[in-house]
C-alpha positions in Angstrom: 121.7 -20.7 93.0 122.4 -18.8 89.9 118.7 -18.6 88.7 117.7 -17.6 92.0 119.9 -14.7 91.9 119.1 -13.7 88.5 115.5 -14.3 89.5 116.1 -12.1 92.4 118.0 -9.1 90.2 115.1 -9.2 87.5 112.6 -9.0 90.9 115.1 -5.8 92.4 114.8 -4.1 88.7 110.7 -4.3 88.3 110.5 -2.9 91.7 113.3 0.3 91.1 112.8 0.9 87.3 115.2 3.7 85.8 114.5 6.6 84.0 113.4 6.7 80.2 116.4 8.2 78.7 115.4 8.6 75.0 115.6 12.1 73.7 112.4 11.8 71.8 110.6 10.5 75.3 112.1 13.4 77.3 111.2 16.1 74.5 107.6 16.2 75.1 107.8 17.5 78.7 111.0 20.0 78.7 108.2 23.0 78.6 105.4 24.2 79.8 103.1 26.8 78.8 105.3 30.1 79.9 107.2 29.0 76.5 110.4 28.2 78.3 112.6 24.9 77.6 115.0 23.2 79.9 116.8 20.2 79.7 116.7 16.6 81.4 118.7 13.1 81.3 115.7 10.9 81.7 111.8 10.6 82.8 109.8 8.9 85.3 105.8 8.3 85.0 104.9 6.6 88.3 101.3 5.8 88.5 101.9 5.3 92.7 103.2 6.6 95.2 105.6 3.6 95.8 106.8 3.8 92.3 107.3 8.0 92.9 109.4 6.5 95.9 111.7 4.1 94.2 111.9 6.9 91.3 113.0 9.7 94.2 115.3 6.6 95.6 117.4 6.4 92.2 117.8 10.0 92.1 119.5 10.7 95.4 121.7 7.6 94.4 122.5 9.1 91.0 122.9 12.8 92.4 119.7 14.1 90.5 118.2 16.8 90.7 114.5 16.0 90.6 111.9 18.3 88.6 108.2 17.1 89.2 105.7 17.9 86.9 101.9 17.9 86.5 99.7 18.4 83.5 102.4 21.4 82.6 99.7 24.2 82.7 101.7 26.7 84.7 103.1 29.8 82.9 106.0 30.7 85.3 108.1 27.8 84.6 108.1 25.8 87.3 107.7 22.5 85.6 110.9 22.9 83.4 113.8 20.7 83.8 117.0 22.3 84.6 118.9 19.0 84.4 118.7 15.8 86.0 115.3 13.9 86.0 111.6 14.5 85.2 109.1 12.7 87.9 105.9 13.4 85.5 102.9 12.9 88.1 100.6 12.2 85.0 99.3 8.7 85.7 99.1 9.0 89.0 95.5 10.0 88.0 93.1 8.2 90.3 90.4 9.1 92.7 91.3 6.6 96.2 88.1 7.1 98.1 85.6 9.0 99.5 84.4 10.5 102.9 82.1 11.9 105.0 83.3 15.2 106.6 80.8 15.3 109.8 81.2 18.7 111.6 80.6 20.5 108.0 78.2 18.2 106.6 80.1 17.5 103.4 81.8 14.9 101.6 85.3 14.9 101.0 87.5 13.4 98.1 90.8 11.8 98.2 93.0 11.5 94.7 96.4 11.1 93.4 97.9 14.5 92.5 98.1 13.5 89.1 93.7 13.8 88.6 93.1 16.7 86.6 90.4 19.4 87.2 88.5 18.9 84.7 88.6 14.8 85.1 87.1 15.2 88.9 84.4 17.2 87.9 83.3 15.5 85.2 83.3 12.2 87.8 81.5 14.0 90.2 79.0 15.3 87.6 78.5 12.0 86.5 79.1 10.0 89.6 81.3 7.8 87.7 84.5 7.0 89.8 86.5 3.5 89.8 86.4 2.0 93.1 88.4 -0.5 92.9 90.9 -0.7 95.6 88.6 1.7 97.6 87.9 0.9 101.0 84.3 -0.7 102.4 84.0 2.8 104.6 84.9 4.7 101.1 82.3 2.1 99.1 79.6 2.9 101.9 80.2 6.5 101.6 80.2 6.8 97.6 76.8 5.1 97.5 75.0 7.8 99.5 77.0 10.2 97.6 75.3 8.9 93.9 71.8 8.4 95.7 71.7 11.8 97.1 72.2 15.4 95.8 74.2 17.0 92.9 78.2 18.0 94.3 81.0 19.7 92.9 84.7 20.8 93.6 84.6 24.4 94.3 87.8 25.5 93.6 87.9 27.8 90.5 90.7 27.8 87.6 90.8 29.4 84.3 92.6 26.2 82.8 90.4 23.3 83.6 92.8 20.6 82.1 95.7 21.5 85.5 96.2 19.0 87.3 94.7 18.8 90.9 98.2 18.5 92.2 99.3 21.1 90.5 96.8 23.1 91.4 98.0 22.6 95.3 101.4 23.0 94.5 100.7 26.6 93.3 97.6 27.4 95.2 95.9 27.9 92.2 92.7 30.0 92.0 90.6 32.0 89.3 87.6 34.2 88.4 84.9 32.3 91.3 87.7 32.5 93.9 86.2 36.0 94.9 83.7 33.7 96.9 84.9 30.5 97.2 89.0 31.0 97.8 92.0 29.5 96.2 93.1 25.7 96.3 94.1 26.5 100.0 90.4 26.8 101.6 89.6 23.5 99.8 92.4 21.0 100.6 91.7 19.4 103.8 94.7 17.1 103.9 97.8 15.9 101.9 100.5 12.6 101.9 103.7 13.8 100.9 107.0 12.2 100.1 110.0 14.1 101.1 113.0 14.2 99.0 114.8 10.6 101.1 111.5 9.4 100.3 109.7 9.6 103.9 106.4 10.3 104.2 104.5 12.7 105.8 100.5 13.0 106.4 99.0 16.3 107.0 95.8 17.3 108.0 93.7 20.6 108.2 94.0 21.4 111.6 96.7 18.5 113.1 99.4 20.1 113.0 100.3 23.8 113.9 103.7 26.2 114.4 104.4 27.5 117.8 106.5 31.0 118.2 107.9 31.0 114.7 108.8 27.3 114.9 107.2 23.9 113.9 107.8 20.6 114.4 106.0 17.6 112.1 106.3 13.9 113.2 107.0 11.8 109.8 105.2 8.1 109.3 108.7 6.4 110.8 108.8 8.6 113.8 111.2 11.2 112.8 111.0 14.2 112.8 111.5 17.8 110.8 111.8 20.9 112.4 112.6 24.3 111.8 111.9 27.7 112.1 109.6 29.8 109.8 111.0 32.5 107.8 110.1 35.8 109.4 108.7 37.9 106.9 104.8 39.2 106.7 102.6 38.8 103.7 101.1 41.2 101.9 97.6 41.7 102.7 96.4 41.2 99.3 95.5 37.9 97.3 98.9 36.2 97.1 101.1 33.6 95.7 104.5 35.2 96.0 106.5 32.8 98.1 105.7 30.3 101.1 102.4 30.8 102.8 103.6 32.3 106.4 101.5 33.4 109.7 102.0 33.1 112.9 101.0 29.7 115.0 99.9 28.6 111.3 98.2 25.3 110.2 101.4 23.5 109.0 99.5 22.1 106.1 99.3 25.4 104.3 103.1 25.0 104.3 102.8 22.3 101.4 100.3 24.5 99.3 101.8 26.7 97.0 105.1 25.7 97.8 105.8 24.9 94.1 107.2 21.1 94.6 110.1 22.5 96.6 109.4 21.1 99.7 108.3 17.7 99.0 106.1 15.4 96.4 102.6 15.2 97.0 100.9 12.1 96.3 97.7 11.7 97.8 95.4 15.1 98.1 91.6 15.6 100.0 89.8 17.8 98.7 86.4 19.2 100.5 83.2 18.8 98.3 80.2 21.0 98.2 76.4 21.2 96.6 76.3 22.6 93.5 74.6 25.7 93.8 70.5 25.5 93.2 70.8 28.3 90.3 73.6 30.6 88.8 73.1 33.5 87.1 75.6 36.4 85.5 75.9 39.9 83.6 78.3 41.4 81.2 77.7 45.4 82.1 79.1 47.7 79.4 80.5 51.9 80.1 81.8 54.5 78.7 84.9 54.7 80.5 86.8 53.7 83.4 85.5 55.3 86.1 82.5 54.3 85.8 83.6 50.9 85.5 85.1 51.3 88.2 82.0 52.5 90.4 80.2 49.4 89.3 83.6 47.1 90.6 83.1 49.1 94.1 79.0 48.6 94.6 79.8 45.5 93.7 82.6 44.6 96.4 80.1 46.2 98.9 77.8 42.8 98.3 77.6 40.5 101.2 76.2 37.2 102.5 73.9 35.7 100.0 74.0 38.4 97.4 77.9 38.9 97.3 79.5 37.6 93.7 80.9 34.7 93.1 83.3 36.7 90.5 83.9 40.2 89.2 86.2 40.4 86.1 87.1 43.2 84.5 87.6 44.2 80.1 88.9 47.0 79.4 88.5 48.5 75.9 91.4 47.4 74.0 90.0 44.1 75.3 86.5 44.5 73.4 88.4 45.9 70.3 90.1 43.2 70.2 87.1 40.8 70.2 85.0 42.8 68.2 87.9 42.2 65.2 87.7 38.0 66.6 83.8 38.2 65.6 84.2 39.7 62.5 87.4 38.4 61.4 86.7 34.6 62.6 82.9 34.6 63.3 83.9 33.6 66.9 81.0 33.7 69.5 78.3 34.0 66.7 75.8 33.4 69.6 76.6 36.3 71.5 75.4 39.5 70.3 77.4 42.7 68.8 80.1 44.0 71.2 80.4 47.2 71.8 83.7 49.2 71.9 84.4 49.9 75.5 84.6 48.5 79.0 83.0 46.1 80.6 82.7 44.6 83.9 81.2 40.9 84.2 79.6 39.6 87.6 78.5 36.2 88.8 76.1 34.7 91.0 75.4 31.5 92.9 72.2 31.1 94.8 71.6 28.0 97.3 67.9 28.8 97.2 66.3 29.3 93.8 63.9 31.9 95.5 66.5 34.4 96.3 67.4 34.8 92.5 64.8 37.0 91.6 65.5 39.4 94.6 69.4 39.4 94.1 68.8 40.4 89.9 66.5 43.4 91.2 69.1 44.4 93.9 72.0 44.4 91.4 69.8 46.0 88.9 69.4 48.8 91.2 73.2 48.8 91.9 74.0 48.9 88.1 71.8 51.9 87.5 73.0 53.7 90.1 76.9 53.1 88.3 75.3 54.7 85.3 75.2 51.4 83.7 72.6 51.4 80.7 70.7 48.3 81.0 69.2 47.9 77.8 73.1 47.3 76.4 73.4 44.9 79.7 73.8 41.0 78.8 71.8 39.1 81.3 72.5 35.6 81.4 69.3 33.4 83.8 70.1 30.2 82.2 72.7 27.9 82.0 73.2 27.6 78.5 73.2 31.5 78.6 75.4 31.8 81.5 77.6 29.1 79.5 78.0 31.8 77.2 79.1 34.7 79.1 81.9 32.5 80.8 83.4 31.6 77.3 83.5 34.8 76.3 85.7 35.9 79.7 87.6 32.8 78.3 88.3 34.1 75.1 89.8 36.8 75.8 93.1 35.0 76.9 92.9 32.3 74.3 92.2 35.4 71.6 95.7 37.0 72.9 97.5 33.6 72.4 96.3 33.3 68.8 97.6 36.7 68.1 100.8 35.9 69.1 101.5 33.1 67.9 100.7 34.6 64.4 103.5 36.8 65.4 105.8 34.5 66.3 105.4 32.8 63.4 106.9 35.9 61.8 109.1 36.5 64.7 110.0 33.4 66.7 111.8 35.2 69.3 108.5 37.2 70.4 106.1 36.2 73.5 103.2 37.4 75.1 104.1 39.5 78.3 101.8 39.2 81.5 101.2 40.7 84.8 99.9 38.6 87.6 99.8 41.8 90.6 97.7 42.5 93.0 97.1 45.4 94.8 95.4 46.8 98.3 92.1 47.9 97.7 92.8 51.2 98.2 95.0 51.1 94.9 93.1 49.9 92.6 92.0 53.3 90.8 96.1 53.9 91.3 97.0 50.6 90.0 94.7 51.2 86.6 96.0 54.8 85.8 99.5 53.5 86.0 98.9 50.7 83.6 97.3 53.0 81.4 99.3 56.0 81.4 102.5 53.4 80.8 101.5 51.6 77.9 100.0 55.0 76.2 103.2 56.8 77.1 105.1 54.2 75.2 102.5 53.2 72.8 102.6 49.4 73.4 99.6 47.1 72.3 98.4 46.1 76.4 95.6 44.4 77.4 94.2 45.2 80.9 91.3 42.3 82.4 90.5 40.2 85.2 89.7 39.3 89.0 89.1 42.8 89.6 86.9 41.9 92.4 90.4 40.8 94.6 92.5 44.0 92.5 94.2 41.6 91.0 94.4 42.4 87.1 96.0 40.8 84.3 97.8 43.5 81.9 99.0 41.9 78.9 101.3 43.2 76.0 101.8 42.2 72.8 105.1 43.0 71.4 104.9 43.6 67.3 109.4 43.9 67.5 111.8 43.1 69.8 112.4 46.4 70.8 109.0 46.5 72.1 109.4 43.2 74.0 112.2 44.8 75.7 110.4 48.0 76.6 107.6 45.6 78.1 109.9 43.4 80.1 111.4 46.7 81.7 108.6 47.8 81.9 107.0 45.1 84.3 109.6 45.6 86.8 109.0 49.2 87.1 105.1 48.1 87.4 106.9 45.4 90.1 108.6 48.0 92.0 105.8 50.2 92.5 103.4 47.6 93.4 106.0 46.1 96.0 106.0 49.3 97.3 102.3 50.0 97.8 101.8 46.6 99.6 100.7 44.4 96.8 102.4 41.3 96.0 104.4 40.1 92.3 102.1 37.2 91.9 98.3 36.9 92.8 97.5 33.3 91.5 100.7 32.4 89.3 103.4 31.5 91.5 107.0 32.5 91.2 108.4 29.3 89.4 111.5 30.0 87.8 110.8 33.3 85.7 110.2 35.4 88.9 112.6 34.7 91.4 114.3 38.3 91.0 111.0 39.6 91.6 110.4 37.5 95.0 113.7 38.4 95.8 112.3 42.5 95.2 109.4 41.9 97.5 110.4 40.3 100.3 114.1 40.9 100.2 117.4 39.4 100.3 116.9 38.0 104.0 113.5 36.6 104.1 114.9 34.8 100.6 117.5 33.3 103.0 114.7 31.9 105.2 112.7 30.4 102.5 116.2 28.8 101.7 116.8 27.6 105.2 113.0 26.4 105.1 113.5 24.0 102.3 116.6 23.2 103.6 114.5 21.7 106.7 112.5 19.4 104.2 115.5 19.0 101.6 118.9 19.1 103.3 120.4 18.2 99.2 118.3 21.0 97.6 117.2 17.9 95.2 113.2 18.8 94.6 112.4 21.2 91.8 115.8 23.2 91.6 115.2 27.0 90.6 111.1 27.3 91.7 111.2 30.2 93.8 115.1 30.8 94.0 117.3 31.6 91.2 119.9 28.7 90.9 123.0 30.7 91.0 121.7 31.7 94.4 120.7 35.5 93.5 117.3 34.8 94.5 
């Protein structure tokens, strides 16, 4: 009888394993990339969603708070530890099948949260997934989908090695999302496990709110229910808070909702052709109204011909790289930038015939700006187009070199960044402001972007820490403004835990309350990711 219950312990320990608690294992993954650090007793790496169960199931025994994490590619914190225990979503990293969505002629794929971007589309590329495990209906489907035309995953990010989870946990979106939207219009469905470890299945259009309330039937028959918080977004591109409208799609609820309402572990995500050609153009001017002529013609495309993307340099940008290519010999295969602003435009044709049209067309357009087109980069090809894109690229990565040289000097200084959009009324508002600010104060800022959805990312780089400090202050003043003119304190970044104050500015101290009472709904013991969205000591 002895053996059997030692047998039967060893069995009960395989199946609810405990935490790595070794200080050199939990290292690795107290930060992410806003440059923050927290702290954590231990570290789970589940590789399914049973294992992410009986990892959730120690916690609520132990009292744990419970910070999950992805590939750690946020920059608002929301992946560091405050305490408690690390679910790391890492190797939950397979695709689980794929399907056939009828009505919209287009397949769908199903993966564990912890896939990344980049992973995916190389698989689809390639059409090299492991099946095993997948079901004869996902088998069936998956042959068709290798014997017939080229498909993609059109969601757009700047860092392609986030994880697809992560990517639905902040709604992530980038340059392309101009056309093709952020995470939200590509996630058809999502498995959940709340904090106690039920689980919930939500698909795009199953479940809805009714009158400010909703109501979601869990896989045991239970239920949660609530009301929604009250407040109104701001019509701009958003991802300040939890996704609210009225009589909404209750999925939408889990997107962007920063891990605080549950753990996602199964995500399907709508698939679509790859576009028959792509082609861009990197338009140089003189100033800033004029670059901003070329933004407006170019928001004024529709139906085929509208962009996929409009980003936006302005000229401390291009000084900036001009000193890269001469002081690195970066982007050699690009030719001699010019000092001043530029705005860069994308285009995705499904029929190959269209393309010469749509280049004439915006030809026209960019004349009209008072673009001169003999100093326009045109990019037809791939391996040009390839080109243009990194450079829009390297402008981020050339600002995180520069300070981390100055780190290295100074640890104690980081890059500061905006993530605000604005109505499009405000955009010529929203540009003076940044410009007259950092000139009045003679900061080194940065201004570029998604300028097509007024949604710019202003950068400073402090050279002292009085000059961090004047930007920090600085960025709530921006903040306030911005709140006040209906635009939002994060686009595409999230809140996480290094902008609850200014959630807490837009929306207010009693929508705040709601969110609060929301997540109370899901997570009665406020267990899941502690601090993302609301500032522990309650302030936000």
């Amino acid at each position: 009888g002895t053996s059997n219950h030692t047998a039967f312990r060893l069995q009960l320990a395989a199946m609810r394993p405990e935490p790595n608690s070794n200080p050199d294992a939990i290292q690795p993954f107290l930060s992410d990339e806003s440059s923050s650090t927290g702290c954590a007793e231990g570290i789970f790496f589940p590789q399914n969603e049973a294992e992410i169960r009986e990892a959730l199931r120690f916690c609520r025994q132990t009292g744990a708070p419970v910070t999950i994490q992805g590939a750690r590619t946020g920059i608002t914190g929301g992946a560091v530890p405050s305490g408690g225990q690390i679910i790391n979503l890492s190797r939950c990293n397979r695709a689980l099948g794929m399907g056939w969505d009828e009505p919209n002629q287009r397949y769908t794929l199903t993966v564990q949260p912890g896939m990344l971007f980049s992973q995916a589309q190389k698989a689809l590329a390639e059409r090299d997934f492991d099946t095993a495990g997948w079901s004869a209906e996902s088998q069936s489907v998956y042959r068709r989908f290798c014997a017939g035309g080229r498909w993609y995953f059109p969601a757009d990010i700047t860092e392609t090695s986030a994880s697809i989870g992560g990517m639905v946990s902040t709604n992530a979106s980038g340059a392309k999302t101009y056309l093709y939207g952020p995470m939200r219009a590509h996630v058809l469905g999502v498995r959940a496990l709340l904090a106690d470890g039920r689980a919930l299945l939500l698909r795009r259009g199953g479940q809805h709110a009714r009158n400010g309330c909703f109501q979601l039937r869990l896989e045991d028959g239970s239920l949660v229910e609530g009301k929604l918080p009250t407040y109104r977004m701001p019509r701009v591109k958003n991802a300040s808070g939890y996704y609210i409208q009225p009589d909404m799609d209750l999925l939408d609820l889990f997107i962007g909702a920063e891990g605080t309402l549950g753990v996602v572990t199964e995500i399907t995500i709508a698939l679509a052709p790859v576009p028959a050609c792509s082609w861009g153009v990197l338009v140089f001017f003189d100033d800033t109204p004029s670059a901003l002529r070329c933004v407006r013609e170019l928001q004024k495309l529709r139906a085929e011909r509208k962009p996929a993307a409009i980003e936006y340099f302005d000229r401390a940008c291009l000084e900036m790289m001009r000193r890269e290519q001469s002081e690195l010999h970066s982007h050699q295969s690009l030719p001699w930038l010019p000092a001043v602003e530029a705005v860069y435009a994308e285009f995705h044709h499904a029929d190959p015939a269209r393309m010469d049209a749509g280049v004439e067309a915006v030809a026209k357009l960019l004349q009209a700006a008072g673009a001169d087109l003999a100093d326009t980069w045109l990019a037809l090809t791939p391996q040009d187009l390839d080109k243009l894109i990194g450079f829009r690229h390297a402008v981020p990565e050339s600002i995180n070199r520069i300070i981390a040289e100055r780190k290295r000097e100074n640890p104690s200084l980081t890059k500061l960044g905006t993530d605000m959009a604005v109505p499009d009324e405000k955009l010529e508002w929203v540009l003076d402001l940044y410009s007259g600010s950092i000139r009045q104060l003679g900061l080194e800022g940065l201004k570029f972007g998604h300028i097509g959805d007024n949604h710019l990312h202003v950068n400073i780089l402090p050279r002292s820490a009085r000059e961090y400090a004047e930007g920090k202050a600085l960025f709530l003043d921006w903040a306030r403004q911005i709140i006040a003119a209906g635009g939002t304190v994060s686009a595409e970044h999230g809140i996480g835990k290094l902008k609850t104050a200014q959630l807490l500015a837009m929306y207010g101290e009693q929508a705040v309350a709601e969110m609060r009472a929301l997540k109370g709904c899901f997570d009665p013991l406020g267990m899941l990711n502690p601090g993302n969205m609301f500032a522990l000591d309650g302030s936000g």
